[in-house]
BATIZA-806740 format. One record per atom (N, C-alpha, C): x, y, z. Coordinates in steps of 0.05 Angstrom, whole numbers, plus 5000, padded with zeros to 4 digits. Each point is the difference from the previous one (the first is absolute). Layout:
N
XYZ ...
END
This chain:
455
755925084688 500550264988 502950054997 500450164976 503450044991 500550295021 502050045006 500750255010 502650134991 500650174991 503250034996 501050135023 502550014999 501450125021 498550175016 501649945036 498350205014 502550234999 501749994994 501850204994 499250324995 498950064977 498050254992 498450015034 497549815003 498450025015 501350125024 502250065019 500949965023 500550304999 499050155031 501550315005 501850005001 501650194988 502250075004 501250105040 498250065013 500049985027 499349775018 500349774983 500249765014 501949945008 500249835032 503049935001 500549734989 503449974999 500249754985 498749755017 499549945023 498549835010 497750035001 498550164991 497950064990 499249814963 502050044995 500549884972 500349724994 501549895020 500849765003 496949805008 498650215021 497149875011 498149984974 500250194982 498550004977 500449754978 502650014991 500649784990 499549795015 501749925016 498149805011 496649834998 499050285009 497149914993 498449844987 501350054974 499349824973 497350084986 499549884980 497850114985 496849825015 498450075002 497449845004 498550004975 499649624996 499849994983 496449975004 497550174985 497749954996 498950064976 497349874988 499850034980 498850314989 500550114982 499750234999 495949974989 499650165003 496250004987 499350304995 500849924971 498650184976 498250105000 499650275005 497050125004 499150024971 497450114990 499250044974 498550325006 500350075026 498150255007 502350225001 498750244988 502750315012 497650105011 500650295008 499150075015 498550274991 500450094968 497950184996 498349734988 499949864996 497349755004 497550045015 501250085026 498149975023 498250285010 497049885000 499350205013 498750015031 501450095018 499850055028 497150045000 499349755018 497649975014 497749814975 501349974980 498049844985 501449724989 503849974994 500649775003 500749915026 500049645001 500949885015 499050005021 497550185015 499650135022 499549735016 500449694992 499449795012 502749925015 502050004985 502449945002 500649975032 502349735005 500749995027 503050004997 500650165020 502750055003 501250045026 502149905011 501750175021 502450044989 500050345001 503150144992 501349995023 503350005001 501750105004 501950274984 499250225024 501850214984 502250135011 502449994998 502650125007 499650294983 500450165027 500950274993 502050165021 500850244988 501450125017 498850295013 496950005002 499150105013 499150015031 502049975014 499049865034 498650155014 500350304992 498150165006 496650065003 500349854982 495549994995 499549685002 501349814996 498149664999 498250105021 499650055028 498449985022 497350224993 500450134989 498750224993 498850074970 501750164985 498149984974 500049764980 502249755002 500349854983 497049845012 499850055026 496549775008 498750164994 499750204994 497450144980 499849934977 502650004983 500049894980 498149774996 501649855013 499749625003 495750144998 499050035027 497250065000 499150044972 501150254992 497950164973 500649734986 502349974992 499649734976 498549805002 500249835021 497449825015 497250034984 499550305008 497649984990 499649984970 501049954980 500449914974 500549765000 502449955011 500249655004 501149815019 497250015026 500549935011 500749645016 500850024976 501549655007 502950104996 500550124996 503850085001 500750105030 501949845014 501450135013 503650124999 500050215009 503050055001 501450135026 502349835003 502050075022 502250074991 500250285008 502750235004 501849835012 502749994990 502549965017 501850204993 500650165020 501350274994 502449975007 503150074985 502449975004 501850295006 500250055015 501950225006 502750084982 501349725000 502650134978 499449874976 497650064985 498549834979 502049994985 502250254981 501050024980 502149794995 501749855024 502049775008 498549805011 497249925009 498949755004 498949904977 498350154984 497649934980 501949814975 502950184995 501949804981 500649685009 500349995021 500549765019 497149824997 498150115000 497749944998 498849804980 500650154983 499349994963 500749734999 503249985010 501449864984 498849565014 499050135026 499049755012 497549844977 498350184990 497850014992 496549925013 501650115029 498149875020 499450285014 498650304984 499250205007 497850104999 498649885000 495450075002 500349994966 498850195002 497950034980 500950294973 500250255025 499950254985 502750105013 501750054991 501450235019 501550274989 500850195006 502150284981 501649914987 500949924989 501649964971 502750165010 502549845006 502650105001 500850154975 501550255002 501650114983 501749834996 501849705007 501449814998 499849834980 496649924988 500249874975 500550054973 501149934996 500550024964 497249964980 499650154979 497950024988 499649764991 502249854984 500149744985 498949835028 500549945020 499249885021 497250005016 498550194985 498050075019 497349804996 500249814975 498749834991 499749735021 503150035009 499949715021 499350025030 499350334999 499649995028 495550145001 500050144986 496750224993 498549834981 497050065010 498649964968 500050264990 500249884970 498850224982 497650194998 499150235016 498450195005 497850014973 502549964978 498550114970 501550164983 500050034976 500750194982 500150255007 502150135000 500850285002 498750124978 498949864980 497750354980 497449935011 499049795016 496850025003 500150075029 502950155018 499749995029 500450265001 501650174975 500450244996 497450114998 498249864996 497650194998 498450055032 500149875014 500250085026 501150175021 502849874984 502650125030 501550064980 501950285011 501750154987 502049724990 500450134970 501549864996 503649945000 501050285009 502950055010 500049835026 497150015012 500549785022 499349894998 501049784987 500149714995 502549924995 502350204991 502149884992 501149845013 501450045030 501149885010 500149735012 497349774989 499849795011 498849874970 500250184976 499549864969 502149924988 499549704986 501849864992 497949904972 502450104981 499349884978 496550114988 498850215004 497050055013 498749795001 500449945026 498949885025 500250105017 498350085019 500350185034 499349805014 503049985026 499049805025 499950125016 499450285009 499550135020 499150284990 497749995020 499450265003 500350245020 500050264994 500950195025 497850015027 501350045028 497450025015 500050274997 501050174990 499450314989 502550124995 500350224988 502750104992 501250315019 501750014999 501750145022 501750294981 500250235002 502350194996 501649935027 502350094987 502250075015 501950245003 499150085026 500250295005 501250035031 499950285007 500650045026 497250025021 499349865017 498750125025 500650225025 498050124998 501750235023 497750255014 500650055020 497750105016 500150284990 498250224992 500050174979 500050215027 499049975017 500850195025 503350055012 500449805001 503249995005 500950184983 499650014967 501450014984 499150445012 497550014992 500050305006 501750145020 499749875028 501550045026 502050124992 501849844977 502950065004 500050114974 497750164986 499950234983 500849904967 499949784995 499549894974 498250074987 500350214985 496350044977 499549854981 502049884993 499149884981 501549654994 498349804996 500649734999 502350054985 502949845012 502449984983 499749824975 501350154979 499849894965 502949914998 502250005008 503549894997 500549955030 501249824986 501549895027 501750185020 501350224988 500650275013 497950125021 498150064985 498150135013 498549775026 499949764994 498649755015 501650045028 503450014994 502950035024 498750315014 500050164988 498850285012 498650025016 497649864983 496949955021 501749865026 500549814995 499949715025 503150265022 502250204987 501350055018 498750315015 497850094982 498050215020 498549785021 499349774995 498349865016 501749955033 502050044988 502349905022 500150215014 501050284982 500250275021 497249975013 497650064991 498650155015 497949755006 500449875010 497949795013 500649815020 499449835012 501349715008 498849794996 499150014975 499249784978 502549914992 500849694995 501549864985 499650104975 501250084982 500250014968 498849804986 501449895006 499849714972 500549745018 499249935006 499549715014 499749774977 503249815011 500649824985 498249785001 499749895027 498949695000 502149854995 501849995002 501649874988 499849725020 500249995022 500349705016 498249864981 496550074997 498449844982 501249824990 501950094974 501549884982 498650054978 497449864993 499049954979 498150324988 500050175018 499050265002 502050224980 503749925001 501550074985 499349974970 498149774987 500649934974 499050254981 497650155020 498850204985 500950264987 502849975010 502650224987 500749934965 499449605004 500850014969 497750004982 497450045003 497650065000 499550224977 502150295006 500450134993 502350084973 501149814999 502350104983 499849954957 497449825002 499549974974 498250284974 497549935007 498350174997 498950265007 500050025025 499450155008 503250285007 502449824995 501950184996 501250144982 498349864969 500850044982 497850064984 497750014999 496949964983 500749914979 501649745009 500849764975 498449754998 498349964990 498749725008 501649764990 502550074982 500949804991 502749985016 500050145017 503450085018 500949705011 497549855016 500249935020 502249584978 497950114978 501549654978 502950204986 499750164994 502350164977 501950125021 499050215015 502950195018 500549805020 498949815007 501049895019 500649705006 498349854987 500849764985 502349984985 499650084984 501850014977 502150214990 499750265020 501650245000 503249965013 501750224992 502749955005 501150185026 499749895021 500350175024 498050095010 498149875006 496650205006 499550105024 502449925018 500350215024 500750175000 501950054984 502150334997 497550285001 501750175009 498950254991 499550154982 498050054985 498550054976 500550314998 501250125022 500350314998 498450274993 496549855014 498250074995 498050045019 501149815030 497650085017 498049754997 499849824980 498349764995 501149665003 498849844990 501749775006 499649815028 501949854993 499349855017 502850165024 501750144987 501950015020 498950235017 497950254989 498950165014 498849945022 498749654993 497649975030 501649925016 503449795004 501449995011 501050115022 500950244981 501750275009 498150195020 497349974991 498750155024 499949905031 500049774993 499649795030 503850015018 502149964971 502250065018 500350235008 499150214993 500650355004 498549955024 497049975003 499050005024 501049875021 500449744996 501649875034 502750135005 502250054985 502150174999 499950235016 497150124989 500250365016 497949955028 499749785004 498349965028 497850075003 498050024972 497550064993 498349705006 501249805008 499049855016 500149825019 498949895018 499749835024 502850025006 500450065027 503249875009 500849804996 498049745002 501749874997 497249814997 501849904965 498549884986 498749665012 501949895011 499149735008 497549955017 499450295014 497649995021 497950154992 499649984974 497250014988 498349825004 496950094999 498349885013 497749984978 499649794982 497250104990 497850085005 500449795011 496049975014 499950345012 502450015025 499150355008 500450254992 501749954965 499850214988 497150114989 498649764995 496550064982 499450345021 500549925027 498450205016 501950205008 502250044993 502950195007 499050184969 499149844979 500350224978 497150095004 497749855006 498350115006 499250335029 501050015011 500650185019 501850214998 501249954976 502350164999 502350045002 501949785017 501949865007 502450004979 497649864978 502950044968 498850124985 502550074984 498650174976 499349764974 501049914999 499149894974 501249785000 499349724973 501149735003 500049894972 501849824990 499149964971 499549705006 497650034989 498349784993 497949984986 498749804990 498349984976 496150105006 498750134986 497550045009 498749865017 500749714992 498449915021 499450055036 503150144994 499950045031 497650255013 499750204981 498850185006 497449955024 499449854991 497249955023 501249855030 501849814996 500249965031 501950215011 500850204980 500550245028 498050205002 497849984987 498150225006 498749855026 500249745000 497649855026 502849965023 502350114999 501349925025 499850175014 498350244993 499150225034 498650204993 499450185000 497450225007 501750244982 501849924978 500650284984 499949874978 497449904982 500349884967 500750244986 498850165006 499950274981 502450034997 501650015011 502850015005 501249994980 499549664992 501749834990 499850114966 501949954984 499750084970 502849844987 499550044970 501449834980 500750144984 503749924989 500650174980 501749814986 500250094974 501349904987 503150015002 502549734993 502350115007 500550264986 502650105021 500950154981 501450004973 499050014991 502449984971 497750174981 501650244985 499050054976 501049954973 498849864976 501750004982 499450274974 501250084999 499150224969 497650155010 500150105027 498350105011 497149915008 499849714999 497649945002 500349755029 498849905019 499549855017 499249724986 500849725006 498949745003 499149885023 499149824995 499449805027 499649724989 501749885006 499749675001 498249885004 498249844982 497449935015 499849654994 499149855012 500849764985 498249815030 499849734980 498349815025 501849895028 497850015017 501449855024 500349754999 499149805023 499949844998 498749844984 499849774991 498549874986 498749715007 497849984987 498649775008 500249814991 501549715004 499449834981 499149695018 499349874983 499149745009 501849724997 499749815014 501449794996 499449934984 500849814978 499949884984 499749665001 500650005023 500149765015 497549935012 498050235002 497949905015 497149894976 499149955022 497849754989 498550204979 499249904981 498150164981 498450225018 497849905014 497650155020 502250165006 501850035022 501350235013 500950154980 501249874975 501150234982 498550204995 497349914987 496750204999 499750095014 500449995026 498950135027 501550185008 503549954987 502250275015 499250174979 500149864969 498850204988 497750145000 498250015018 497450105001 501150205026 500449885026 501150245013 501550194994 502849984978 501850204994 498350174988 497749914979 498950214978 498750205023 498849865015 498350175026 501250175010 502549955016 501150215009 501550224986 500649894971 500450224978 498950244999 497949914986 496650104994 498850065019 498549985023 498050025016 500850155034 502849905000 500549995031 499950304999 501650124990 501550295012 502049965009 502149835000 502949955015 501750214992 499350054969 502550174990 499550305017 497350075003 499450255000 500950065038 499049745015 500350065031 503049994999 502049924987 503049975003 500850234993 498750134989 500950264992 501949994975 499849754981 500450004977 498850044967 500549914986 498550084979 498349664990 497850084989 498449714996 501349934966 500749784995 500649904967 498149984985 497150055014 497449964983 498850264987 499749964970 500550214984 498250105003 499850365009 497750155001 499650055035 502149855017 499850105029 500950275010 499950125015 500350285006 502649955013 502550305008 501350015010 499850005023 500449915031 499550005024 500750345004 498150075025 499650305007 503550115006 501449815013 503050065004 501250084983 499849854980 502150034979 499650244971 497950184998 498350254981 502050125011 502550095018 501350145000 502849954980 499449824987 501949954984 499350184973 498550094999 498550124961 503150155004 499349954964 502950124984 502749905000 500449755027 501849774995 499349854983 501649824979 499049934992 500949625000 498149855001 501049665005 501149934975 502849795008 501549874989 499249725004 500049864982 499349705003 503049884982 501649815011 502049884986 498049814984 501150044972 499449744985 501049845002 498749734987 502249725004 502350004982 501549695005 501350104986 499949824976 502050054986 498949894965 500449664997 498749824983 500149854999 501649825004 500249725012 503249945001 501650085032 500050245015 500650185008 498550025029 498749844999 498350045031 501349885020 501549915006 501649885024 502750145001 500250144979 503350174992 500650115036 498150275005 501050135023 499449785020 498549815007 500849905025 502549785006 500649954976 502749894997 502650175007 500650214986 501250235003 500550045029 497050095008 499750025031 500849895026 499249744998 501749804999 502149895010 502350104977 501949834994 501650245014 499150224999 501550255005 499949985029 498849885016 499049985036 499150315001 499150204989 498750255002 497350005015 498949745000 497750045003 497550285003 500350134969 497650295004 497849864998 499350195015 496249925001 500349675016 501849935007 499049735016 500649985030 502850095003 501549985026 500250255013 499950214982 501350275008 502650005013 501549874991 503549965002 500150284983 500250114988 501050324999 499550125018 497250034999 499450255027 501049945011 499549785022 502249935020 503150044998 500549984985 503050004996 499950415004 499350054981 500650355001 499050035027 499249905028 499050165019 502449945021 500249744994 503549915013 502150104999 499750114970 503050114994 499350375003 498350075003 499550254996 500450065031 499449805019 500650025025 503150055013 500749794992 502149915008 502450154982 499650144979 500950234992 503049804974 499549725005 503049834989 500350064967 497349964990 499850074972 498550164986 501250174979 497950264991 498049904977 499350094993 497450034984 500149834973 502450114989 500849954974 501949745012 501149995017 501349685002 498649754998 497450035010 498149845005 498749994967 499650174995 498350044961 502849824985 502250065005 501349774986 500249735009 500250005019 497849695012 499349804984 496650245007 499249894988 499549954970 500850184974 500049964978 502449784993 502149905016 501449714990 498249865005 499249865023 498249885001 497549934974 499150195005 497450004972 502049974978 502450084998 500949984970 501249724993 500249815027 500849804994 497449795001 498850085017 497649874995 499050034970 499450234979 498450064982 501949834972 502749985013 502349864987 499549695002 499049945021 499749655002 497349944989 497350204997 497449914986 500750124973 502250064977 500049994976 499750314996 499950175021 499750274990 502650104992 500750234975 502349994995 499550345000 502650125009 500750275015 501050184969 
END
C-alpha cells in the first residue's frame, strides 16, 4: 500500500521523539481487500447472520468495555453469533491511535483520528458507501467529516452540541435567573457564583489536557450561526482571531475563558485538576459549571445522587439576537481496510448495529445520526437554540484547514494548545489577551500563506 507523508498525519502535540519513533516505523506492507458490500446494503439480522469473525476494536472509551460495551458484544451475538469482538481501550487515544494507523497492525474497527487527511482516508478505511444512498439513513451534515469525494469512511457513533455543563442549583444559590446569553453576562453569573456560594465557578480541567480542546469546539458555528465560518472565516479568513467587536467569534469564546482565570472565577490552581473527581464535585455542587461537549451530560448525572441537578446550556454567545449551538459528529467508526473480507462484513455489521439498534447515542447523552431519532430527555432544554452544522468544504479544498492547522502548530480542536496557552498566560498574568490573538493570527497567516491562501 502507497502512503503519503506522515507529516499531515502527526499531532501537533507530539514530541519530536515521538516523531522520529513514527518515522521510523515504516509503512506495513499488506494486501489491501476490496470489499463490494456498504452498509445501507445490509439488513441486520437477515444478512450474513452465518459469518465468522473475530474483531479487534480500539476505542477511547475505557470507561464501559467491562460493562456496556459486553452488553453490546451479547445483544449482537444474538444476530450473529459466530462474530466475536475484543475492546482494547486507550486512554490517550487522540496521540496513540495516529501512531497506530500508521503501523497498519490495528484490529479491525477503531474512532477515526481528527489527524487524517480526507484524500488519505482511502489507504487507511473501507468505503461505508455513497453519501446520497447513506443520507437517507443518517443525517446527512453528518457525514461530512470523514467524506471524500462522496464516499463515506466513517460513520458517527452519535453526534454531540457544544455547550456549557453546569449544575442549575448552584446557579440559583447564587441568584442567577436566568441562563447567561453573552459572555458578559456568562462572567456575571460565574462572579455571583463566587460571591455567594463555595462552588468553583467554572472548572477548567485543565491538567486532563485533552478536556481543553472543547473551548475550540465553540468558536465556529456555534459563535457565529455561520455554517460556512468554520472553511471561509477561518480557513481562509484574514485574522480570524481578532476581535469582531461584537461579543461573537472565535475571539469571544477565547476571551471568556481568559477573563475567567484572570478574575479567579476558577480553580486555584489549574495543574491540580482532577477529572475523574470533578464528574461528582459538579454533581454535588462543588462547581458551577464546565465546558464540555453533551456527551458528558450523563456521566455527571450518574457521578452521585443530584441528576436533577445537572443541566445544559448553550455557549454564550448571541448573534443578532438570536442563540447557536454547534452540533456536529463525534467520534467515528471506521474499519480496516486491511482486514480480511469476512471481518470487513462483520465490522460492518456491528458498526450498523450499534448505530441503529444499540442506543449509544441516546445513553451518552448525545444526539443519534439516525434520521427520525428523538432528542435525548437532557438536551429539550435547548428549544429555541438553534443547531449549527459546519459544512464541508468545497471541492479541491478538503485537506485546506488541516494543513493550515498544521503548519500553524495551533492545534484547534486537536491539542487544545490555545486553551492551554490562555490559562497559562491568564495565570501567570505575562501576556494579555490581544498579545496572544496576535500570536496567533501570524501564525495562521503564515501558515494560510504556505497552503496558497492569499490575504
Amino acid at each position: 500500500m502507497k502512503y503519503k507523508t506522515l507529516k499531515k498525519m502527526l499531532l501537533v502535540s507530539l514530541s519530536a521523539v515521538m516523531m522520529m519513533s513514527l518515522t521510523a516505523c515504516g509503512k506495513k506492507t499488506v494486501e489491501k481487500q476490496e470489499l463490494d458490500v456498504t452498509i445501507d446494503q445490509i439488513s441486520l439480522g437477515e444478512d450474513y447472520t452465518d459469518i465468522k469473525a473475530d474483531l479487534k476494536f480500539l476505542t477511547h472509551k475505557t470507561d464501559v468495555i467491562d460493562t456496556t460495551f459486553q452488553e453490546y458484544i451479547k445483544e449482537f451475538q444474538k444476530l450473529y453469533p459466530n462474530v466475536t469482538i475484543e475492546y482494547e481501550g486507550i486512554t490517550a487515544y487522540a496521540d496513540d491511535i495516529t501512531t497506530r494507523l500508521t503501523t497498519g497492525d490495528w484490529g479491525d474497527i477503531c474512532m477515526i483520528p481528527t489527524s487524517v487527511d480526507k484524500d488519505e482516508l482511502g489507504n487507511y478505511f473501507t468505503a461505508m458507501g455513497d453519501k446520497a444512498a447513506l443520507s437517507k439513513i443518517y443525517e446527512s451534515n453528518m457525514l461530512n467529516n470523514y467524506t471524500y469525494q462522496d464516499t463515506v469512511y466513517g460513520i458517527p457513533s452519535m453526534a454531540n452540541v457544544q455547550g456549557i455543563i453546569y449544575n442549575r442549583k448552584v446557579f440559583e444559590q447564587a441568584g442567577v435567573k436566568e441562563i447567561p446569553k453573552t459572555p458578559d453576562a456568562f462572567l456575571d453569573a460565574l462572579q455571583a457564583i463566587k460571591d455567594n456560594t463555595d462552588a468553583i465557578p467554572l472548572y477548567t480541567n485543565f491538567a486532563a489536557g485533552w478536556t481543553m480542546t472543547a473551548w475550540d469546539a465553540y468558536i465556529d458555528g456555534g459563535a457565529t450561526g455561520d455554517p460556512d465560518f468554520a472553511n471561509n472565516g477561518i480557513t481562509k479568513g484574514k485574522n480570524p482571531f481578532s476581535d469582531r467587536g461584537d461579543g461573537t467569534g472565535p475571539y469571544a469564546v477565547y476571551s471568556t475563558l481568559y477573563e475567567a482565570v484572570k478574575r479567579g472565577l476558577t480553580e486555584e490552581d489549574p495543574t491540580t485538576t482532577d477529572w475523574e473527581g470533578s464528574k461528582g464535585r459538579l454533581n454535588n455542587g462543588e462547581i458551577g459549571c464546565m465546558a464540555l461537549g453533551s456527551w458528558s451530560v450523563v456521566q455527571m448525572q450518574q457521578a452521585g445522587n443530584n441528576s436533577d441537578d445537572i443541566a445544559y446550556m448553550a455557549f454564550p454567545i448571541t448573534v443578532n439576537g438570536k442563540q447557536y449551538i454547534a452540533a456536529g459528529p463525534d467520534y467515528n467508526y471506521g474499519i480496516n481496510c486491511n482486514s480480511s473480507r469476512d471481518n470487513q462484513i462483520a465490522a460492518m455489521c456491528y458498526i450498523k448495529w450499534l448505530v441503529e439498534k444499540s442506543g449509544f447515542a441516546q445513553g451518552e447523552g448525545g444526539l443519534s445520526v439516525v434520521i427520525g431519532d428523538e432528542y435525548p430527555e437532557a438536551l429539550k432544554t435547548l428549544e429555541g437554540v438553534e443547531l449549527v452544522v459546519n459544512n464541508p468544504a468545497a471541492a479541491g479544498e478538503e485537506n485546506l484547514y488541516n494543513d493550515i492547522n498544521n503548519d500553524s502548530e495551533l492545534g484547534v480542536n486537536v491539542s487544545g494548545a490555545i486553551p492551554k496557552q490562555i490559562v497559562e498566560e491568564a495565570v501567570s498574568g505575562t501576556k494579555t489577551m490581544d498579545e496572544l490573538v496576535d500570536e496567533w493570527n501570524a501564525k495562521w497567516t503564515a501558515a494560510q500563506e504556505a497552503n496558497g491562501v492569499g490575504q
